[in-house]
C-alpha positions as CSV (number, residue, x, y, z in Angstrom):
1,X,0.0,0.0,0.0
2,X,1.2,3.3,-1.0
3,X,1.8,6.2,1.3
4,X,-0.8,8.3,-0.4
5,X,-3.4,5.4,0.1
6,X,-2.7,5.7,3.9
7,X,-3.1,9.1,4.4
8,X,-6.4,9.4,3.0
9,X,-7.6,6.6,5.5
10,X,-5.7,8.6,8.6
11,X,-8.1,11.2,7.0
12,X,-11.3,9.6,6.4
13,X,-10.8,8.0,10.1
14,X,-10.4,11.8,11.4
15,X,-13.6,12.7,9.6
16,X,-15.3,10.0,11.1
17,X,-14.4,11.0,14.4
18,X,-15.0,14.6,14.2
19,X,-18.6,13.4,12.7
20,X,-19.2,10.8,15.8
21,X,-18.3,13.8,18.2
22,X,-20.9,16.3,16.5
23,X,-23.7,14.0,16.4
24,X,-25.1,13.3,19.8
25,X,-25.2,17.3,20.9
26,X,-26.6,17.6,17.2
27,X,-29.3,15.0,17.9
28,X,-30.1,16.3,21.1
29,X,-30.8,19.8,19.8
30,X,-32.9,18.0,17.2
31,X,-34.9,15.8,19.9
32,X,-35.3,19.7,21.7
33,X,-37.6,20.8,18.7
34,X,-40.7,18.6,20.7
35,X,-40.1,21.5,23.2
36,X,-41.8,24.0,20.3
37,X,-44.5,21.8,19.3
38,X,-42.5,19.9,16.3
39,X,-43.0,15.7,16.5
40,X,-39.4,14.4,15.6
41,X,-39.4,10.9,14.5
42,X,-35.8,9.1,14.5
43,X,-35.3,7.3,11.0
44,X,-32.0,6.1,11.2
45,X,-29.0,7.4,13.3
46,X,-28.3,9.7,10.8
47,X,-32.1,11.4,9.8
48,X,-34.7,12.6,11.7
49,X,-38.6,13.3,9.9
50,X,-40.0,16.5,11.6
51,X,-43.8,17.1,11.5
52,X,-46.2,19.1,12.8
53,X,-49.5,18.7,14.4
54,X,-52.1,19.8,12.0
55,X,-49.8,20.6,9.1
56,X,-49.4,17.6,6.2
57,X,-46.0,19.0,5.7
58,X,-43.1,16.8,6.5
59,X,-39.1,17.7,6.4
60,X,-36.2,15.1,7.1
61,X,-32.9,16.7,8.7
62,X,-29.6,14.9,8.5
63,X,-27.4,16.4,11.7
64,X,-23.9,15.1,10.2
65,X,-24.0,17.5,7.4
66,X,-26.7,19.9,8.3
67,X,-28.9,19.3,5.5
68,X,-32.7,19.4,5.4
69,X,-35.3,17.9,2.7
70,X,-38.8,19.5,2.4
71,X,-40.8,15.8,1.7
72,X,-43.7,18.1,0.6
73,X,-42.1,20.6,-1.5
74,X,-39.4,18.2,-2.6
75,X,-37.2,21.1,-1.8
76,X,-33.3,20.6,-0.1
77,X,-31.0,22.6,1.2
78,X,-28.4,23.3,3.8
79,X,-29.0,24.3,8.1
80,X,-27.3,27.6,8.7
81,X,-26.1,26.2,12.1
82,X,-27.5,23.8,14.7
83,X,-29.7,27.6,15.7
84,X,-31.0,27.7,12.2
85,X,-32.8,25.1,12.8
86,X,-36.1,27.1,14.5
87,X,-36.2,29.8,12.2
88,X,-36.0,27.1,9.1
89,X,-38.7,25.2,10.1
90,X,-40.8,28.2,11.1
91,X,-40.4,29.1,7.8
92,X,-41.5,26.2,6.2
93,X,-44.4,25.6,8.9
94,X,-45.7,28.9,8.5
C-alpha cells in the first residue's frame, strides 16, 4: 500500500471522528424541537422526519452534514447552524 493510500484513510478516520463527536449534541438539539411543538421521529442514526400537528408537511434533517429535505415541496438545502434550525422550520411551517 502506498503512502498516499494511507493518508487518506488517517483522514477519512479523522472525519469519522470529528462526525461521531458532533452528532449526539446535534441530535439532542434535534430531539429539543418537541419543546416548540414539532414531532421528531428518528429514521436512522443519521435522519430525523419533523412534523407538525395539524400541518401535512413533512421535512427530514440529516445532523452530520446539516442538511434538510422538504418531503412536501421536494425542496433541499443546507441548516445555517445547529440555531437555524427554528427559524427554518418556522419558515417552512408557516
Amino acid at each position: 500500500m502506498n503512502w498516499e493510500s494511507e493518508d487518506f484513510k488517517d483522514h477519512r478516520r479523522d472525519q469519522q471522528a470529528r462526525r461521531a463527536a458532533r452528532l449526539p449534541g446535534r441530535q439532542q438539539v434535534i430531539w429539543e424541537l418537541t419543546e416548540h411543538g414539532y414531532l421528531v421521529e428518528q429514521l436512522t442514526e443519521f435522519q430525523f422526519r419533523i412534523t407538525k400537528p395539524g400541518s401535512l408537511k413533512r421535512v427530514d434533517i440529516f445532523p452530520i452534514h446539516l442538511k434538510y429535505h422538504n418531503i412536501t415541496d421536494n425542496r433541499r438545502g443546507q441548516i445555517k447552524g445547529m440555531d437555524g434550525i427554528i427559524p427554518l422550520l418556522e419558515d417552512i411551517f408557516k
